[in-house]
C-alpha positions in Angstrom: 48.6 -32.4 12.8 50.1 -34.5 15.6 47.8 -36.9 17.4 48.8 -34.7 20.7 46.7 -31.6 19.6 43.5 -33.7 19.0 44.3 -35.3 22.5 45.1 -32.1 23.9 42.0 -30.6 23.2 39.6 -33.4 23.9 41.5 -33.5 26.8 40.8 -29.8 27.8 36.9 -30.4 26.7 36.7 -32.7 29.6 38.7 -30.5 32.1 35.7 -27.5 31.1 33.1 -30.2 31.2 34.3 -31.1 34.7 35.0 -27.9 36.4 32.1 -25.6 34.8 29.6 -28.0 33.2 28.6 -27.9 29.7 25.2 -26.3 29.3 24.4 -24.1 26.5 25.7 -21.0 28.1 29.3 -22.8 29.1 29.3 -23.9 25.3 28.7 -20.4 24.7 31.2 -19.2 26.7 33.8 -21.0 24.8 32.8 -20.1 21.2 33.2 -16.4 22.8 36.6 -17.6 24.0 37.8 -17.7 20.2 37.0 -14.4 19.5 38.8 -13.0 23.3 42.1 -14.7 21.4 41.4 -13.6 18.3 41.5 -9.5 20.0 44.7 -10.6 21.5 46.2 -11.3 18.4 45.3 -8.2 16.8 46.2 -6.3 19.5 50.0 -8.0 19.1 49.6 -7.1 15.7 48.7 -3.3 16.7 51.9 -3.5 19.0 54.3 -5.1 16.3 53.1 -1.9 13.9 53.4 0.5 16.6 50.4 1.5 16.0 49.5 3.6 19.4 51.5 6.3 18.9 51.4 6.8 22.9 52.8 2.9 23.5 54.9 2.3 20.3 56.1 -1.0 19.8 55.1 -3.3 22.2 55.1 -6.6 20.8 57.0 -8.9 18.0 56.0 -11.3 15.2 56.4 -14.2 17.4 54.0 -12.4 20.0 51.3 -12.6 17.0 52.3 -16.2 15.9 51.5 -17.4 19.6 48.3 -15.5 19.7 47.5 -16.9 16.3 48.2 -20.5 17.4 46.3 -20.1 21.0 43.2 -19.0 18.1 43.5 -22.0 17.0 43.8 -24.2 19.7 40.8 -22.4 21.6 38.4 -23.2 18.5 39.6 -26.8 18.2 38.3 -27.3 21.7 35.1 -25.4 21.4 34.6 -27.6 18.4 34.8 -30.7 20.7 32.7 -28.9 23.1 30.1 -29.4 20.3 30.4 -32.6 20.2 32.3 -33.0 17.1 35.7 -33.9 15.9 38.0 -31.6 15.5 40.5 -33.5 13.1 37.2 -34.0 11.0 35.8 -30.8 11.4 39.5 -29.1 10.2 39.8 -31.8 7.7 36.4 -30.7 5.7 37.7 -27.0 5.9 41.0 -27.7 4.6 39.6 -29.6 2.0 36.4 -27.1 0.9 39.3 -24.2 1.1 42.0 -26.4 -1.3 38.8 -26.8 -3.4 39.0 -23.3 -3.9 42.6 -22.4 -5.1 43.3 -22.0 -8.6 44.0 -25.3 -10.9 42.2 -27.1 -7.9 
């Protein structure tokens, strides 16, 4: 990944840490964040099915691909909120997860 999303999310650490602290329940609050995104996502993915039968289709793929990616950036900054690094942290779980595929 691009130098700019490790930035951009320390960056955002310290804009949390500034305007609401970082005790254990403000860390909290952003690990919680993850999962707030991850409902959005799968509610664009109910919307792309048309799943509601009394709203249809409400959203599209690339409603669910933005979700997806706003997932993603959300954890990478509650990981710095830990106090770790995210390029490190997503490096060992890309690694451990390669480990797993077939002929690895």
């Amino acid at each position: 990944m691009d130098d700019v999303i490790w930035d951009a999310a320390r960056r955002w650490r310290g804009f949390l840490d500034e305007q609401n602290g970082s005790d254990p329940l403000e860390i909290a609050c952003r690990i919680m964040k993850v999962t707030e995104e991850a409902g959005e996502a799968t509610q664009a993915w109910i919307g792309v099915l048309g799943q509601n039968p009394r709203k249809g289709v409400t959203h599209t793929t690339d409603d669910v691909v933005n979700e997806l990616a706003d997932v993603v950036f959300t954890a990478l900054v509650a990981i710095a909120s830990l106090g770790a690094d995210p390029r490190q942290a997503i490096h060992d779980v890309v690694s451990k997860a390669d480990g797993y595929l077939p002929g690895r």
